[in-house]
Steps between C-alpha positions, in 0.01 A plus 500: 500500500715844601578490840336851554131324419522210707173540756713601809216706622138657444623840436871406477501367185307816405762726581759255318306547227510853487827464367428326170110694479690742231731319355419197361231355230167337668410146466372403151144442434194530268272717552172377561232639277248563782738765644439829413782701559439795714701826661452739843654796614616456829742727707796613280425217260293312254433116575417244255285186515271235422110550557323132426169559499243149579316389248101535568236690507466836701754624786757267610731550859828618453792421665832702511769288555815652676813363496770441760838722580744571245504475099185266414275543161190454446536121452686414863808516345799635632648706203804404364552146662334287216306303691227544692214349721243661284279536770281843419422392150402157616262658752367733227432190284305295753314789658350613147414144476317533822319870329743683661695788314820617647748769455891428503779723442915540473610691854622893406878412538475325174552563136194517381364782752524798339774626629612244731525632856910469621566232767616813689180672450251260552319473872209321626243731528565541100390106457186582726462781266481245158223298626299791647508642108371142374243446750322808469554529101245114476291580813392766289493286179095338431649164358608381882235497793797531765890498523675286721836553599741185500826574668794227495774496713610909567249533279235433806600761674502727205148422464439518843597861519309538164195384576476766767467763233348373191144396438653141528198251554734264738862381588635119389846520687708190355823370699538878691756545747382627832870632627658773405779518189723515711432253721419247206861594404636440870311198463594345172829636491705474779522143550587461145834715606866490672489671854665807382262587192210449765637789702544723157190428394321528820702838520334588134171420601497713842629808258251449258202450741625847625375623144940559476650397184837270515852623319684178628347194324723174548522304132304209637188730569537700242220313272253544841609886579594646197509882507267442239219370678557605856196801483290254422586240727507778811085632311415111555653471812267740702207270389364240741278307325302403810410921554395524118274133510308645785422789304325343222148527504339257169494124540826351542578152398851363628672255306841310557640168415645253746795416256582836483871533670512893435181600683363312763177380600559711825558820291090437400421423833645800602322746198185322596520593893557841363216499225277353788190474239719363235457166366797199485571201246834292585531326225725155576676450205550851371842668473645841424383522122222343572550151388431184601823413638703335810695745711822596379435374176623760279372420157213628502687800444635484185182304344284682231198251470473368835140554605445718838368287803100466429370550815660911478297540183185369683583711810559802272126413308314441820568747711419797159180334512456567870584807459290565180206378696545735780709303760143299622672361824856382516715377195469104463828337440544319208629101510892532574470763673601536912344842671600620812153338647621151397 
């Protein structure tokens, strides 16, 4: 597996990533005939995707499924790497099998957005942007009762921000980091490093939290501060994740794995403090991609067909069904998973 897409982080592998988003070919697949292929204008750009609509009869929930940092498609799949967790299109096959229909798409730094925004272009308020355009478009669309928006990883706090202006019906916030980017890097980073790169890159980070672009790059950071993506790393930096959560006014359900060695079950402790009405699934076996998998087991990662820990999908099916019935009292947990009450 290149070096540059081993999970080292939540949203540093995302920025890795960036790197090979334009670059590269994607991970090879068939399609699958019950996507239909769909496109949105979004700021400077036009995104491509995958609607799956549910089978059944009359208006089905819809759930928009946002990826994490860096060059994902639709499917999960970092582009370029040729391999894959597969962990979006696995959660758009079981939730149609549940009568769910979802939306997935390819992030705007990648070929098939029309044009592809530049690494050096891109910021984060543009990604908030995307799924703003989606969710309105199939709120207003009569074949889906309500849109839900699913947020993995950065994604989360994409949606987070989203949610607040869209006619989102709620917020399912999936392994969401409750530092900082900055921090997370401070966090994940610098242990991983020699003394003397901690001070450079502490020294990069302080710049770049100043909104202050760096000239001086050592070639050991280079792939984590590239010129190329330091305006958007200083647009993600002035987000706190915990500010933005306690914004959010639809029903919130809070999701993280136990396995997950990237975000922590204290980062959804935290987001749930701040989304005091929010609701909370620790899931015990889940990691990162959402597999059933023991912590720092890594191959998950690179596996197409391994099926996505259950009890998420019966979180995810549950809670729309609250929510479609008007929220009558709290959420009920489903089996496997803890809540903050437990």
């Amino acid at each position: 597996m290149n070096r540059l897409m081993r999970p080292l982080g939540v949203l540093i592998a995302g920025v890795l990533a960036c790197a090979l988003a334009q670059s590269a070919d994607a991970v090879t697949q068939a399609p699958d005939e019950r996507d239909t292929p769909v496109t949105q204008p979004s700021t400077g750009t036009t995104l491509s995707g995958s609607l799956r609509v549910a089978a059944g009869t009359g208006p089905t929930p819809l759930m928009v499924i946002v990826p994490g940092s860096g060059g994902w498609d639709r499917d999960g799949n970092p582009w370029g790497a040729k391999v894959g967790s597969n962990h979006q299109r696995l959660l758009a096959d079981a939730l149609a099998d549940a009568g769910i229909s979802s939306l997935r798409y390819d992030k705007r730094v990648l070929p098939t957005a029309s044009p592809p925004t530049k690494n050096s272009d891109i910021r984060f308020e543009m990604q908030v942007d995307d799924v703003v355009a989606w969710v309105n478009r199939f709120a207003a669309d009569p074949r889906f009762s309500r849109v839900v928006v699913v947020g993995h990883s950065e994604g989360a706090l994409i949606g987070a921000q989203a949610v607040q202006r869209s006619k989102a019906a709620a917020l399912v916030a999936v392994a969401g980091a409750a530092d900082r980017l900055s921090d997370v890097l401070r966090r994940q980073v610098h242990p991983k490093l020699p003394p003397a790169l901690v001070a450079e890159s502490e020294r990069i980070l302080k710049t770049l939290e100043s909104g202050k672009t760096v000239d001086d790059v050592p070639a050991e950071l280079m792939s984590l501060y590239s010129p190329t993506v330091q305006r958007f790393l200083i647009s993600s930096f002035a987000i706190d994740p915990r500010v933005e959560f306690a914004k959010v006014k639809v029903p919130t359900l809070i999701v993280q794995g136990a396995t997950d060695v990237q975000v922590l079950v204290k980062d959804a402790t935290a987001l749930a403090q701040a989304r005091k009405e929010a609701s909370i699934c620790i899931i015990a076996g889940m990691n990162h991609v959402l597999k059933d998998a023991p912590a720092g087991d890594l191959s998950s990662y690179t596996n197409l067909t391994q099926p996505l820990d259950t009890t998420l999908v019966k979180a995810l099916v549950s809670f729309d069904a609250w929510v479609g019935q008007g929220k009558p009292g709290a959420w009920t947990p489903v089996d496997g998973c803890q809540s903050k009450t437990d």
